[in-house]
N, C-alpha and C positions, 0 to 999 in steps of 0.2 A: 091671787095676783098681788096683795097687798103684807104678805108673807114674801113671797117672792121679789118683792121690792126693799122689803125690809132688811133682805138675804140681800141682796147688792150693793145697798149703801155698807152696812158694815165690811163686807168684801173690800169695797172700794176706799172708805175710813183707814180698814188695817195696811190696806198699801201705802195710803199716804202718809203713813206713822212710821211704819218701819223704814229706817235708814237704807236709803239706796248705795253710800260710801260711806267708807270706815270713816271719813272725816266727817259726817254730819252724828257719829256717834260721839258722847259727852263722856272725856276719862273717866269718868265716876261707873261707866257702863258697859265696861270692857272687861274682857274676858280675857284667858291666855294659856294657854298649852307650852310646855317647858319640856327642850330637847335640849342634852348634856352633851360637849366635847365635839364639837360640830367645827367645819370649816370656817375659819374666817372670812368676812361677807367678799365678797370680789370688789378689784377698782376700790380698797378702803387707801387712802392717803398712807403715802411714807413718812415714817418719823424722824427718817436722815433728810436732810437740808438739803435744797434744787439750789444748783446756781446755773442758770441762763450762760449758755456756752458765749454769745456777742458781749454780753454783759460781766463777766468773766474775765473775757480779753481786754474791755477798758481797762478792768481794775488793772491789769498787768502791765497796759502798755503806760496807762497817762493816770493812774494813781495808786501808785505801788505803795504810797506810804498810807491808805488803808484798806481793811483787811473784810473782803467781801463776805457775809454769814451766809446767807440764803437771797433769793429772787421768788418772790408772788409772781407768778403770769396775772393777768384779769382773765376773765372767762371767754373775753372774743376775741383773745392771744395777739393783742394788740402793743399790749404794753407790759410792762416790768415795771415791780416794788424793787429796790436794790435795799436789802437792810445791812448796813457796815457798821462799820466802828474805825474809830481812830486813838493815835496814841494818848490821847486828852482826857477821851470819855470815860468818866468811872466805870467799876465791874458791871455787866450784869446789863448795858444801858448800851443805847444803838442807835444811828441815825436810818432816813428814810429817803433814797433818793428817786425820781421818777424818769424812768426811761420808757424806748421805743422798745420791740422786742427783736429789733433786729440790733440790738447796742448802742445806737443815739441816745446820749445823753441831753435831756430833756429840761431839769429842774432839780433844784431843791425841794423836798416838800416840806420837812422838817425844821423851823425853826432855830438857831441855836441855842435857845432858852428854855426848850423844850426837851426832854429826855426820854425817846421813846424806849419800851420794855415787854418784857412778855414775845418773844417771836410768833411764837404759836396764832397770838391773837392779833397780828395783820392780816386783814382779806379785805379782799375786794366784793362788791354787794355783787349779784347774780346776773344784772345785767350790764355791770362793768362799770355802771355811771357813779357808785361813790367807793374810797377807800375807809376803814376803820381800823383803829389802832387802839392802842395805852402808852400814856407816856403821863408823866411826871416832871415837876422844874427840875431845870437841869443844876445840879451841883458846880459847875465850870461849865458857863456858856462860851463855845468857841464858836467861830466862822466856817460854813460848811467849805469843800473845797470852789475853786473858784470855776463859772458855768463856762464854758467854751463860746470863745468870741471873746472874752474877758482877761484872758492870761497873757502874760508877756510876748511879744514878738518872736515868733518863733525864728530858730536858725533857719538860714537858706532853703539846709538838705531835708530840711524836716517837712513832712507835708499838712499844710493847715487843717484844722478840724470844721466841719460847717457851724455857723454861729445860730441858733436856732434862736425866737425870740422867749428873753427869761425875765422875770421879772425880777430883779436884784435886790428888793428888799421885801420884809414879810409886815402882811400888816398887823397890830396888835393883839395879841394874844394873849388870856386869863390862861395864866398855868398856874399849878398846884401843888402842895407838898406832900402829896398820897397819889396814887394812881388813877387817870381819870378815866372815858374814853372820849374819842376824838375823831373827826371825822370830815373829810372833804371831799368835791368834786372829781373827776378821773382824770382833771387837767394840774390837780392840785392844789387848788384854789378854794376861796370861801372855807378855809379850816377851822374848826370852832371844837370846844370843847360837848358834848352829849350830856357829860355830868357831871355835875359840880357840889360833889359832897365830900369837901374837905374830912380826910380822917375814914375814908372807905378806900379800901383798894379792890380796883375790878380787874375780872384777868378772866381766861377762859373768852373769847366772845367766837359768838358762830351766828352767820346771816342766818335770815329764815330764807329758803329756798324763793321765794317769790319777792324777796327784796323789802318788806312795808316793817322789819321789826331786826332786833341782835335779841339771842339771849346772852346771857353772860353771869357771872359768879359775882361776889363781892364780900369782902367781908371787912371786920374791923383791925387796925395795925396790931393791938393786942392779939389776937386769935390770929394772927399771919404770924407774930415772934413768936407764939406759943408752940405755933405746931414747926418751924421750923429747927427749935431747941429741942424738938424730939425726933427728928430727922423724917419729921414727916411731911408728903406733901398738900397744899394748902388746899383750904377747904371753904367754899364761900356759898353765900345763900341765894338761890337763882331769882332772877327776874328778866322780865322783858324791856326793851330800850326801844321805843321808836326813833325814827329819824328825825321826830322833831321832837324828840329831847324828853316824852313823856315815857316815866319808870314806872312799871307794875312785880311788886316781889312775888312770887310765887309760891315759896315758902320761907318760914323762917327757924327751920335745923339747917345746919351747912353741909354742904352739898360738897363731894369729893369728886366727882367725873365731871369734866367739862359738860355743857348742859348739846345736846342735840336736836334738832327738827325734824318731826314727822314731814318727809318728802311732800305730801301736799299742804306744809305750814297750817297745818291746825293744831297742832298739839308740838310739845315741848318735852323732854325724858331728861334726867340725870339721878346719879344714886348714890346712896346713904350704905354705906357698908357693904352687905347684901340687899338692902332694898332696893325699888326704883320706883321712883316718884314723875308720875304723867301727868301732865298743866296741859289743857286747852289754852290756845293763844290765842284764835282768835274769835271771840263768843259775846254775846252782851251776857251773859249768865253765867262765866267759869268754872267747871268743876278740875277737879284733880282725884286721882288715885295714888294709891301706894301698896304694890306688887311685893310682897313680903318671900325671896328665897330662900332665906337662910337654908329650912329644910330639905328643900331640893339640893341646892348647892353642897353641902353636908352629906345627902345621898348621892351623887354624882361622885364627894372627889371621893369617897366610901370605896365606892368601884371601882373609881381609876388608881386607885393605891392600891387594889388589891390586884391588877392587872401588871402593875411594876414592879421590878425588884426592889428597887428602891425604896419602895412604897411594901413593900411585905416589912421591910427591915426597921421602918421607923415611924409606923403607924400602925395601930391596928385597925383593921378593917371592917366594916360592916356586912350583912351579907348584900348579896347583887340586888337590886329590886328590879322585875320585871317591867318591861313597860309598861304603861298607865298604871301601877300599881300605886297606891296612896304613900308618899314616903314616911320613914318613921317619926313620931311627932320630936325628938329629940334624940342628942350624943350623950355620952358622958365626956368632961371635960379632955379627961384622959385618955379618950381614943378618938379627940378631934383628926382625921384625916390629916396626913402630914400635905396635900395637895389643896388643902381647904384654905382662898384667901378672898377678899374682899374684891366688887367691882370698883374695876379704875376706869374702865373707857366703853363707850356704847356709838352703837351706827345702827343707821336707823335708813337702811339703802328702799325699802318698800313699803309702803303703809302698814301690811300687815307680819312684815318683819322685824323684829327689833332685835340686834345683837349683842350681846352681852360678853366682855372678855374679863376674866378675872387675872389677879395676879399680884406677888411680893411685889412693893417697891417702895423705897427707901432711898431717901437724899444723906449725900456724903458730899466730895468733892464734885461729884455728879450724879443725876440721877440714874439708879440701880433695879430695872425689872427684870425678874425672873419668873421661871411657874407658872408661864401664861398659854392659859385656857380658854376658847369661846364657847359660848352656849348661843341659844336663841329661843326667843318667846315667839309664838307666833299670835298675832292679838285678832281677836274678833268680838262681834259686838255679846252682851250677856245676853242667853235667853229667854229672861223678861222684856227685854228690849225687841227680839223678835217677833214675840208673842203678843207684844200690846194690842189693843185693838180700839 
């Protein structure tokens, strides 16, 4: 009996130890199988710019003299981000306006002192109730255009716009000489700056799925000029942002893919060359991992060059590896795969799927991808972790 008792607690022990979800596993614990040249994940975001068809026809009927980029929906398809520009604002730099999603124009949200940048990293938090941005002082602070209910008398024939209530001026705002982020209500209101480290430029920002953090990149103006003078694109060191303003860095090599979130916000991924580096986000204890591919990726585009013409002609090839087969521990310089290129972008659509797209690219007049390839890791917990008892 007391053998047989002995035999249930531990029974019972080893259940309560082993992780029932991939999110109560610690990066440091994780495991991962690597499949090459796979589908890109489904439902992954467009890189070509939405413009909201109502929001669209403002710009065309009642403010033709600027020039609409793109339209944020929020996630309860309520409202619209309008980000434009006008003939005033320098390169590269873009205003924020906030509309209805049926094309009511709403607000101003953007300051004129304030220079928002970075398209990519406007979003709206997951359940709609704050927006985040980057923006920087503005080089030439102009006057946004003017809100409806506020513009001149119209002619006769012309039919009135409804006057919504706006509030016409902005209240004071710390802006900065680097890029900061930024952040307010989904009325537009209460805008305040997240971070305030003059001489850091943040860019890349992605909510965490449940709303309570941003990751985001950041790095120093020197290593923003550096890598720009080699036409490369920038590369910043990740960390997490709470909403109320508290920074934790993640690591400190700079980080080239925008940073991602594990679907149930526990963990954090973005990657170094061929690496990829996993942060726990949310833990009193944080580990991290670092998933080293070079080798796989090396045996992968091995194959796919030897599968193309293209790839017969200006590469040499390795032989095929079977699958599960261990890849080889190295190339020679001289027969790196002419398909072999660093990750630039990761999706991370299922806990235990993580996406991987490699590919050239290079800033010129604009930026230039080519040669783009996805892969996928599929993550599960180590099994020492399974085994604990």
């Amino acid at each position: 009996m007391l053998l047989g008792a002995l035999a249930c607690r531990s029974d019972s022990q080893t259940q309560r130890l082993r992780p029932r979800q991939l999110r109560d596993v610690p990066a440091r614990a994780l495991a991962f199988t690597f499949q090459a040249d796979v589908d890109p994940p489904a439902g992954i975001a467009s890189e070509e710019p939405n413009k909201l068809a109502p929001v669209q026809q403002d710009f065309d009927t009642r403010r033709k003299e600027d020039a609409l980029l793109r339209t944020v929906i929020s996630p309860d398809g309520q409202r619209a981000l309008a980000l434009y520009s006008t003939a005033d604002d320098p390169p590269h730099t873009f205003r924020i306006d906030l509309y209805s999603a049926d094309g009511k124009f709403l607000r101003n949200l953007t300051p004129p002192n304030l220079a928002v940048v970075f398209q990519d990293s406007v979003g709206w938090s997951p359940d709609s109730s704050f927006i985040a941005f980057v923006g920087r002082r503005s080089l030439k602070a102009q006057p946004g255009p003017t809100p409806p209910g506020e513009e001149e008398p119209l002619a006769p024939a012309a039919s009135p716009l409804p006057a919504p209530s706006v509030m016409p001026a902005f209240a004071p705002l710390a802006v900065f000489d680097t890029e900061q982020v930024y952040l307010c209500n989904r009325d537009g209101y209460d805008l305040k700056p997240l971070t305030m480290r003059e001489g850091l430029i943040y860019f890349g920002l992605s909510w965490a799925p449940d709303g309570h953090a941003l990751a985001a990149l950041a790095c120093r103006e020197g290593e923003w000029d550096a890598r720009e003078k080699e036409f490369k694109t920038p590369a910043g060191r990740p960390r997490l942002i709470s909403i109320s303003g508290e920074e934790r860095l993640l690591d400190d090599q700079l980080a080239e893919a925008p940073p991602v979130w594990a679907p149930d916000s526990s963990k954090v991924a973005t990657s170094f060359g061929t690496d990829i580096g996993i942060y726990d986000a949310a833990s009193k204890a944080p580990s991290q991992a670092r998933i080293f591919l070079r080798e796989h990726l090396l045996t992968a585009s091995a194959a796919f060059d030897e599968k193309s013409s293209a790839g017969k002609k200006k590469a040499t090839a390795a032989p095929p590896v079977k699958p599960g087969a261990t890849p080889p521990i190295s190339l020679p310089i001289d027969t790196v795969p002419f398909s072999f290129n660093p990750i630039v972008r990761l999706e991370w659509p299922l806990p235990e799927k993580l996406y991987v797209e490699t590919a050239y690219i290079i800033l010129r007049s604009e930026l230039i991808k080519t040669f783009s390839r996805w892969h996928m890791l599929t993550l599960s917990p180590q099994a020492a972790v399974l085994g604990r008892g």
